[in-house]
N, C-alpha and C positions, 0 to 999 in steps of 0.2 A: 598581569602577565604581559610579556612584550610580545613587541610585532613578529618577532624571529622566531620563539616557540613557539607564537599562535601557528603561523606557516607553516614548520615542520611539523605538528601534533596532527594538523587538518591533512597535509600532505601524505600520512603515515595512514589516517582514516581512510582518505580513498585507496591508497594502495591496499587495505586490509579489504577493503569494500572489492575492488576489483577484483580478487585470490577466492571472492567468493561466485557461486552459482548463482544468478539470479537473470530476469530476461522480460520482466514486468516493472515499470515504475509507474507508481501512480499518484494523486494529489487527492488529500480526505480533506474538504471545506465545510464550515458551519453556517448556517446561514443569516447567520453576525459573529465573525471572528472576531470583534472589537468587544462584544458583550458575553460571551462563552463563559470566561471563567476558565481557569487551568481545569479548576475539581471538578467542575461536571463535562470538559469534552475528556478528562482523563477516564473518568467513568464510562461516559459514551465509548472510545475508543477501546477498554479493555472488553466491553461487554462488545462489541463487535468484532475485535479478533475471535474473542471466544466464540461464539459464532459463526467464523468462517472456517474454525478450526474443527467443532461439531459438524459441520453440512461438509468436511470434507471428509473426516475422520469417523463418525458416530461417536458411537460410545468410548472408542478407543484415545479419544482426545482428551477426557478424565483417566479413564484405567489404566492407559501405556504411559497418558501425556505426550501423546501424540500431536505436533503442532505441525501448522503452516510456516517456515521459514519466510522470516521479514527480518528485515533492518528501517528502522523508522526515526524521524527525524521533526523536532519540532520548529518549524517558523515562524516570524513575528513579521515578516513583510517589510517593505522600505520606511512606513514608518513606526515599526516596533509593535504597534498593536493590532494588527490583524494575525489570530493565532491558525495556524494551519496544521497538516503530516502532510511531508512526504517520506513516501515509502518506495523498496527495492524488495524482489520475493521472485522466486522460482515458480512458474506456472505447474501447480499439483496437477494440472488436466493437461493433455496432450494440445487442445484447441486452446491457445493462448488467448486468442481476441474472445475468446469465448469467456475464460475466465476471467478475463476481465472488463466485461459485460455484467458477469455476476458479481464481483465487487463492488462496481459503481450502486448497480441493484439496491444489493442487500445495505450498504452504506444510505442510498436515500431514502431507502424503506426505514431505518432505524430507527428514526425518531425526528419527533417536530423539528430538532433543532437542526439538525445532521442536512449539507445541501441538498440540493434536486439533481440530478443526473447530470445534465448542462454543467453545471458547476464545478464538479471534479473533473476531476483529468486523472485516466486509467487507460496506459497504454502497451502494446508489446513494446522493446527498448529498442533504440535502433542503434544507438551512439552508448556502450557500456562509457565508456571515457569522461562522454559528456555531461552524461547524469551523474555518474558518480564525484562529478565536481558539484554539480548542480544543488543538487541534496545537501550537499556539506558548505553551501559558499554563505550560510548566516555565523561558520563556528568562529568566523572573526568578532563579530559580536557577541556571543551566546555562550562560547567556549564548550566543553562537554554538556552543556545543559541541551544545546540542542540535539544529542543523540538518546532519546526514549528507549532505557534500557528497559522499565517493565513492559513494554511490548516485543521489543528485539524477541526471535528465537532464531535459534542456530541449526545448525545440521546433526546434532545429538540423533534424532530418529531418522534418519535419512534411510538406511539399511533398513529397520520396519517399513518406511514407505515402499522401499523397493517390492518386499513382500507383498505387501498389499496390491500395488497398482499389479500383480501379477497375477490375481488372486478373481477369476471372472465373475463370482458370485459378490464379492466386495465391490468387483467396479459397478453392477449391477444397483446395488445397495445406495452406492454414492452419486448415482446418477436418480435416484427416488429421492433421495436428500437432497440434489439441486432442485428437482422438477419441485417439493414442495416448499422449497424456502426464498423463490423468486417464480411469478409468474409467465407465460409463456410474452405475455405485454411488456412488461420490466423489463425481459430480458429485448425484448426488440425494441423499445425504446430506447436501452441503452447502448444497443448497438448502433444503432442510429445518432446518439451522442457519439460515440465510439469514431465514427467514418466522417463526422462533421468534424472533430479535432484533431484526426490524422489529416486530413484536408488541411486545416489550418495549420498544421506544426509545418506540414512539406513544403507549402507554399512563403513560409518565412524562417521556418528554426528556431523562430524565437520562445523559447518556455518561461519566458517571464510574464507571455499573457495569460499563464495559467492564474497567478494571481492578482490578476486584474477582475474587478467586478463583487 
């Protein structure tokens, strides 16, 4: 494929990326991107949307098919084998830094392999423009393989969410579903990563030291 339609396919992605709602970007690290294996962080990763999509939704994340709206994207880093996500998604909670406190969370709680808090990077967005370049700047290399369609979900349930988040006994519900699928510790831990990498992004802008380390 040439340079010229790699440029305008990539350039057409962030425009579709931008037309969307989203206000979180964050980065899901292994702790050896080099030794993961596609099949098992593909596994890891699907059983943790499902997961975020449960403690957001309950039951109604099987029955409606009720998801978390993401857009997710795989990396291979500068030099090709350090496998990564990042991701773009609509904060389901009113408290953005909050939710994504619980991402980082539930992401290091997951499994041996899945990083430590430190590690990722989950943040509110400040620059839509610049992430949405950011996200998409391996598809010179990777071409459509780096946009992870079996995680992708869309705004098909949007309209149920609305219902629900209006719904006091639901919000009630999904705030017992946070409290028992990250602890009061986790989450202040990773708030505390949280404020230590806003620090760092302000003081330079660089998001290339996300995948560093």
């Amino acid at each position: 494929m040439g340079f010229e339609q790699r440029k305008q396919e990539r350039q057409a992605l962030v425009q579709h990326l931008l037309a969307q709602d989203w206000n979180v970007f964050g980065t899901l690290k292994f702790v050896n991107g080099r030794t993961i294996g596609r099949e098992t962080a593909d596994k890891l990763l699907r059983s943790y949307w499902n997961k975020i999509d449960r403690v957001m939704f309950g039951k109604a994340a099987e029955r409606q098919n009720m998801r978390v709206q993401r857009w997710c994207f795989a990396h291979e880093g500068s030099d090709h084998e350090n496998f990564h996500v990042h991701f773009v998604m609509p904060s389901p909670l009113q408290d953005t830094e909050h939710m994504c406190c619980l991402l980082n969370a539930l992401w290091a709680q997951h499994h041996a392999q899945t990083a430590p808090l430190a590690k990722n990077w989950i943040m509110p967005v400040q620059d839509r423009e610049f992430v949405a370049s950011y996200v998409t700047h391996e598809y010179w290399r990777m071409g459509s393989d780096t946009i992870l369609d079996n995680l992708c979900r869309g705004a098909e349930q949007s309209n149920l969410l609305t219902q629900h988040s209006l719904n006091e006994h639901y919000a009630q519900q999904q705030a017992y579903r946070i409290q028992r699928a990250a602890s009061p510790l986790w989450l202040h831990q990773a708030q505390q990563a949280l404020h230590t990498q806003q620090a760092r992004y302000e003081a330079c802008g660089d998001l290339q030291m996300m995948e560093r380390g």
